[in-house]
VOTI-612399 format. One line per 4 residues: for each residue x negated, y, z negated of C-alpha. Coordinates in steps of 0.02 Angstrom, whole numbers, plus 32768, in hexadecimal, padded with zeros to 4 digits. Layout:
<atoms>
X:Y:Z  ... $
</atoms>
This chain:
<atoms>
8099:8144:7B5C  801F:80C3:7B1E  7F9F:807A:7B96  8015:7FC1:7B93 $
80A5:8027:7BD0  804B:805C:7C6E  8093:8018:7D13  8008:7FC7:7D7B $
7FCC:8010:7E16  7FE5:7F99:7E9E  7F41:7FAE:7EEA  7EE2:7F82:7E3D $
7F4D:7EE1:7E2D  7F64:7E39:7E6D  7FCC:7E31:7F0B  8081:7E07:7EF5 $
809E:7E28:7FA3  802D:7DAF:7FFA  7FDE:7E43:8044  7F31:7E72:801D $
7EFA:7F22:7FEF  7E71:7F7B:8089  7DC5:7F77:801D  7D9A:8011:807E $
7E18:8067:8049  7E24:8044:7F9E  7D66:8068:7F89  7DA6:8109:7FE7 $
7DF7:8137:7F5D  7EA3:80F3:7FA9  7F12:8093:7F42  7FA6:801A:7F93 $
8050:8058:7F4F  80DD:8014:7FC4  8101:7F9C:803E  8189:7FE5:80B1 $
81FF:7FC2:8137  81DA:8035:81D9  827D:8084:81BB  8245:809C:80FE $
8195:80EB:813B  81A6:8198:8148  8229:81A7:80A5  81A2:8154:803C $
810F:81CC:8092  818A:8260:8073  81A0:822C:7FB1  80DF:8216:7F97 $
80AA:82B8:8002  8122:830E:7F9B  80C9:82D3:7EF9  802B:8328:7F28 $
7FE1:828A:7F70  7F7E:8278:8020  7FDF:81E1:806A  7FA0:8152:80E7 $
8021:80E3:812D  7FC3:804A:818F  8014:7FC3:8203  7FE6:7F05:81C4 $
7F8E:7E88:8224  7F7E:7DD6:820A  7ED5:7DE8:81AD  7F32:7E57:8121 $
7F86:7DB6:80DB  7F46:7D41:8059  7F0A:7CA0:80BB  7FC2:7C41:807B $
8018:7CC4:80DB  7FFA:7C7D:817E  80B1:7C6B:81CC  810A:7D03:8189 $
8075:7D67:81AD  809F:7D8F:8264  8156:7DB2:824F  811D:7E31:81A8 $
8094:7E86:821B  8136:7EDF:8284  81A0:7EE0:81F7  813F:7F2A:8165 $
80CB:7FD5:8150  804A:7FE1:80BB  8045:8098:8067  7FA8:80CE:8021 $
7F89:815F:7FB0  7F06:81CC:7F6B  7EF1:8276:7F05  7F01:82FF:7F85 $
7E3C:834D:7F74  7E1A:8400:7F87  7D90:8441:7FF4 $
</atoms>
């Protein structure tokens, strides 16, 4: 597979979501893979772990949307969780 045929990683992209990547994570070495339903959560953590990735799931607030997000921001922050992931690291 050529270089062009590559999916994009979410957290290396422009949002499509509305939802801003954590800059603390990503210069953690996280990168934002899913945005999931509560119910969706721990499917989506199970399917990364599973892959051989360390997984962060984080709750949204307000300040996690792009500034046109403003109304739909507060009914998203209960009904969406952001999944990070990273290279597990070996000690």
């Amino acid at each position: 597979m050529d270089e062009s045929s590559e999916l994009p990683i979410l957290g290396q992209q422009p949002s499509s979501t509305g939802v801003e990547p954590d800059p603390e994570l990503l210069a953690e070495g996280w990168v934002r893979r899913n945005l999931a339903t509560p119910e969706q959560v721990d499917e989506v953590v199970e399917l990364y772990s599973s892959l051989g990735f360390e997984v962060k799931a984080q709750s949204l607030s307000p300040t996690d949307f792009e500034a046109g997000c403003t109304s739909c921001a507060l009914s998203a922050c209960t009904s969406y969780v952001l999944v990070y992931t990273r290279k597990k690291t070996t000690s």
